[in-house]
C-alpha positions as CSV (number, residue, x, y, z in Angstrom):
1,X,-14.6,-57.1,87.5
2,X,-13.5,-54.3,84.8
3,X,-14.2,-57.2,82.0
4,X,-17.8,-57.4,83.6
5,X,-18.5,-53.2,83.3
6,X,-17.2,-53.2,80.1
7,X,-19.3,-56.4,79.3
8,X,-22.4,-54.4,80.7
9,X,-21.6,-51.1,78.9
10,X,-21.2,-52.7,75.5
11,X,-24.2,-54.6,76.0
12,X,-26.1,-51.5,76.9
13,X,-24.6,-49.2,73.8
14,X,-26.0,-52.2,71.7
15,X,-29.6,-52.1,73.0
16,X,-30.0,-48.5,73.0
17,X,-28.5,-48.0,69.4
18,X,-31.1,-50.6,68.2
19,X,-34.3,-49.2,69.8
20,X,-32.9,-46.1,67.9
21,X,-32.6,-47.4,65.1
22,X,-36.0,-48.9,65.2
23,X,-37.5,-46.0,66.2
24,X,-36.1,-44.2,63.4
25,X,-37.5,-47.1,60.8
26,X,-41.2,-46.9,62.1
27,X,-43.4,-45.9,59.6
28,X,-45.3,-42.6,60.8
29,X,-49.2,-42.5,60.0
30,X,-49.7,-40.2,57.4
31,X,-53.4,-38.4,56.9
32,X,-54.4,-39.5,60.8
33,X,-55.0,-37.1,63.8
34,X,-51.3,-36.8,64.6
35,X,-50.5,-34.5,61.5
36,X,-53.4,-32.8,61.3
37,X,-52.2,-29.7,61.3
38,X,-50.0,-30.0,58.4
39,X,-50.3,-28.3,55.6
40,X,-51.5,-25.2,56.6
41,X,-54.7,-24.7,54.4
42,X,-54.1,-21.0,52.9
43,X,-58.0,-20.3,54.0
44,X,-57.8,-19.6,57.3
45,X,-61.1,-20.6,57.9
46,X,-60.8,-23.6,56.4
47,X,-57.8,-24.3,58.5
48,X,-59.9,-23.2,61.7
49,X,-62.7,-25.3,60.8
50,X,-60.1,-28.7,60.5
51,X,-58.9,-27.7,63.5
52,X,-62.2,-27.7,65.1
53,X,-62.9,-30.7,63.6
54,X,-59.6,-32.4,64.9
55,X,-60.3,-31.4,68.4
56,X,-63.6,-32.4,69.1
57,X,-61.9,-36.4,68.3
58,X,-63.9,-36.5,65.0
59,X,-60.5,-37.1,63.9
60,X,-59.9,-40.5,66.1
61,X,-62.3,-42.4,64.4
62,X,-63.2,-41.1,61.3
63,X,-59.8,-39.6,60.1
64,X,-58.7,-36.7,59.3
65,X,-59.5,-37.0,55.5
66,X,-62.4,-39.3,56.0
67,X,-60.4,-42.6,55.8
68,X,-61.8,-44.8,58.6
69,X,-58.6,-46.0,60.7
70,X,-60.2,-46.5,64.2
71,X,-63.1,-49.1,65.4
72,X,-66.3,-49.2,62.9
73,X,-66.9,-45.6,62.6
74,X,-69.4,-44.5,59.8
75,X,-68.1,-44.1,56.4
76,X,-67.8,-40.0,55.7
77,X,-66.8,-40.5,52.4
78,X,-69.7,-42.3,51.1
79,X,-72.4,-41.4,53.1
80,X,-75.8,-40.5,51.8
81,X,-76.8,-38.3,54.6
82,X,-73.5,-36.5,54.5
83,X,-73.9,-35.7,50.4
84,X,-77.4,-34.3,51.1
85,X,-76.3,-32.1,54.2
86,X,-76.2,-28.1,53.5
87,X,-74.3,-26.6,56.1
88,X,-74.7,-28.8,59.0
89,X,-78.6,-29.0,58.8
90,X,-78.0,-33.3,58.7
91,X,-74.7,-32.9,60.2
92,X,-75.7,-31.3,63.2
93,X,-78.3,-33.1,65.0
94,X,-76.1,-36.4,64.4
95,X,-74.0,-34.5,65.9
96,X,-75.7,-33.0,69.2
97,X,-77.5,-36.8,69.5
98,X,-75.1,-39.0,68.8
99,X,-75.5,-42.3,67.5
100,X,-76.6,-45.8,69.4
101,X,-74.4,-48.7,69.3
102,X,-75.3,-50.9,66.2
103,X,-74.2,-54.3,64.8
104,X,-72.3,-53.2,62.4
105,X,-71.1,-49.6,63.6
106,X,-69.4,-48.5,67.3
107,X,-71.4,-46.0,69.1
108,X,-71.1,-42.5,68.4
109,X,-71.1,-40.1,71.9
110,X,-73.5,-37.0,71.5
111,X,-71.7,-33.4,71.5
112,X,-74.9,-31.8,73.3
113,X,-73.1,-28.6,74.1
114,X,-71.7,-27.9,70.4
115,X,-72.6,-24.3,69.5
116,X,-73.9,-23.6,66.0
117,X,-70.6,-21.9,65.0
118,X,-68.5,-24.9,66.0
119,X,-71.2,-27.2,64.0
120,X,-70.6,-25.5,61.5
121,X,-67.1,-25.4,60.8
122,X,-67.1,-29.1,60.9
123,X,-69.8,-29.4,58.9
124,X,-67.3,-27.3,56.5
125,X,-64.2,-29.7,57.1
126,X,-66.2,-33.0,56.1
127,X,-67.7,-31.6,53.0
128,X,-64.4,-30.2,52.3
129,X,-62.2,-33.6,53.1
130,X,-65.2,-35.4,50.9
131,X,-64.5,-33.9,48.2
132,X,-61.0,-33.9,47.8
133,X,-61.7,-37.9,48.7
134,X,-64.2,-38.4,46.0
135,X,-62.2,-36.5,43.3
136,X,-59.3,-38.5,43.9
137,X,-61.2,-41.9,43.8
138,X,-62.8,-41.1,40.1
139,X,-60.1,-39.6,38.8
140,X,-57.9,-42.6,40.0
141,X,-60.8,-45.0,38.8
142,X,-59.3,-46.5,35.2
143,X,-61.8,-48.8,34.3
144,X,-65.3,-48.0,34.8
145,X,-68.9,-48.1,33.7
146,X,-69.8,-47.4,29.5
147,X,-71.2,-43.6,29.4
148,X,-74.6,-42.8,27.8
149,X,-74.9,-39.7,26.3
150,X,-78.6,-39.4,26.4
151,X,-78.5,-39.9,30.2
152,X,-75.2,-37.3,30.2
153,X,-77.5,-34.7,28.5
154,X,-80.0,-35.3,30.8
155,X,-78.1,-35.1,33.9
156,X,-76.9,-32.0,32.6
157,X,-80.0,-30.4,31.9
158,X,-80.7,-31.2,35.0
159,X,-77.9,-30.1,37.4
160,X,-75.7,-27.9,35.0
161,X,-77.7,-26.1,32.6
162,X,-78.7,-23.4,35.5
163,X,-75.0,-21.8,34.7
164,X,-73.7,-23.5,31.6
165,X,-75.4,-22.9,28.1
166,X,-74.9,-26.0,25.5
167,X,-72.6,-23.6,23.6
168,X,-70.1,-23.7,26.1
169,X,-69.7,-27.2,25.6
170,X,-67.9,-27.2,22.3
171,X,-65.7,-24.7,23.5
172,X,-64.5,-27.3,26.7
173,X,-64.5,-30.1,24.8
174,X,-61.9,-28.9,22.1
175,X,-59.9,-27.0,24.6
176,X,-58.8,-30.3,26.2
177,X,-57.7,-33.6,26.0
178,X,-60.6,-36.1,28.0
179,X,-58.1,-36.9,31.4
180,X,-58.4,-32.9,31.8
181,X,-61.8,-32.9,30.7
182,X,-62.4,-34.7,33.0
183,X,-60.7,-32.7,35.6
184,X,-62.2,-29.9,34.5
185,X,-65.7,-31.1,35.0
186,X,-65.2,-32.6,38.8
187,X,-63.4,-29.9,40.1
188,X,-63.3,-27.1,37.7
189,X,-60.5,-24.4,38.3
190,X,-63.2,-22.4,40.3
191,X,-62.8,-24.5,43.3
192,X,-59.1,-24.4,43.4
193,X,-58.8,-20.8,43.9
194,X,-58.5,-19.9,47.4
195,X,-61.6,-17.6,49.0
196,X,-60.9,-13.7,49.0
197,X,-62.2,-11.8,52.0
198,X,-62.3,-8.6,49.9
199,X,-65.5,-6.6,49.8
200,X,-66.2,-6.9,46.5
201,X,-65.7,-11.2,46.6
202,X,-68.0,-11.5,49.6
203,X,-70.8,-10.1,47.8
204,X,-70.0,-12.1,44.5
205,X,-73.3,-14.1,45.4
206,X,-72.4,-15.6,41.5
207,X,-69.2,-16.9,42.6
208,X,-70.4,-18.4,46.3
209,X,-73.3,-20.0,44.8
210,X,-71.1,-22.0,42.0
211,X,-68.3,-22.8,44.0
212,X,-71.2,-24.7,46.5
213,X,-72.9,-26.2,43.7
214,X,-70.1,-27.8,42.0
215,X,-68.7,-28.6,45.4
216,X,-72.0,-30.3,46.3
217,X,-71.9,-32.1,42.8
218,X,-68.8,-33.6,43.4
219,X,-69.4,-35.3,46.8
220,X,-72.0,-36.8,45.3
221,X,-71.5,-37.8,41.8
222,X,-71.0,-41.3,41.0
223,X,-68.9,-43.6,38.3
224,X,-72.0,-43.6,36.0
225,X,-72.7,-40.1,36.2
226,X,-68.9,-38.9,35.6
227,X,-69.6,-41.5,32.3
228,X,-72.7,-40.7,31.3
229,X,-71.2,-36.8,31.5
230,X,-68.4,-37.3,29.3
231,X,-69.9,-39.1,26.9
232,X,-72.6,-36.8,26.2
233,X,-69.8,-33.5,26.5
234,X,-67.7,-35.8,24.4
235,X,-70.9,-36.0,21.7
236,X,-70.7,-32.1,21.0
237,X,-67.3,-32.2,19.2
């Protein structure tokens, strides 16, 4: 009988040291709705507007940072409607509506009682989550399409010459070598620094305004753009 409890404690220590053991080896999810809160963004707002974001399940299906892990949910990173919203305008009544089954997509439930505010901060999170997505897939992208300078200078005229006079080009282009260039020009060091709530930065209409154009830039940029961009920067050495 004492062979037999000591039989059934051994076997027990056994199978209760390997389920720990297992449980220890399990890969945690990284980037999905159970970490969400980690890092703590230094913009509180930003942070707010994530957390927002997280708890209203957008999270669940669409991911945190926009990588789809859950059913067929619609593709955040590369949607058209998303890279033409402006503060929740698209966003919003996708939002409040919701979205019918389709064949290819799961069925979105409406969020009818969202308040503007709330709409609006995770209108903020996408766009924000977006762009660090899409800067880290053409940056990452090695190999891709031939620039033309021609089309670089005219998609500069068009989108950059607002802010940036030609002269300023030969002063980025000999500052640094093309990977920062190229760095540089998708998210320039004006989007890295984190938002002051002085006084005197609120009302730098200058600032606000370039930090959402380049962010809006960005999210919607493509391979042949980024090319055609360098190339033609490249051409003013």
């Amino acid at each position: 009988m004492q062979r037999r409890i000591q039989l059934y404690a051994f076997l027990l220590a056994v199978i209760v040291t390997a389920t720990f053991a297992g449980a220890q080896e399990v890969e945690r999810p990284t980037g999905g709705v159970v970490d969400f809160l980690a890092p703590i963004l230094p913009d509180p707002v930003l942070q707010h507007s994530k957390e927002t974001y997280v708890l209203y399940g957008c999270a669940y299906c669409h991911g945190v940072d926009l990588k789809v892990r859950n059913g067929e949910a619609a593709d955040l990173m590369h949607s058209g409607l998303v890279g033409a919203d402006d503060h929740g305008n698209l966003i919003g009544g996708i939002l409040r509506h919701g979205i019918p089954q389709t064949a290819k997509l799961s069925p979105m439930p409406q969020f009818s009682d969202l308040s503007d505010q709330e709409i609006s901060d995770i209108a903020r999170w996408i766009h924000y989550a977006r762009q660090q997505g899409r800067y880290a897939e053409l940056m990452a992208a090695k190999a891709g399409p031939t620039g033309n300078a021609a089309v670089g200078k005219t998609y500069f005229a068009t989108n950059c010459s607002t802010c940036h006079a030609p002269a300023d080009l030969v002063r980025i282009v000999t500052k640094y070598d093309v990977p920062t260039l190229k760095a540089q020009v998708l998210r320039p060091a004006l989007l890295e620094i984190v938002p002051s709530f002085k006084l005197d930065a609120l009302h730098d209409t200058k600032q606000i305004v370039g930090r959402q154009r380049h962010g809006a830039l960005l999210e919607n940029y493509t391979a042949q753009d980024v090319a055609s961009l360098m190339a033609y920067l490249q051409s003013a050495k």
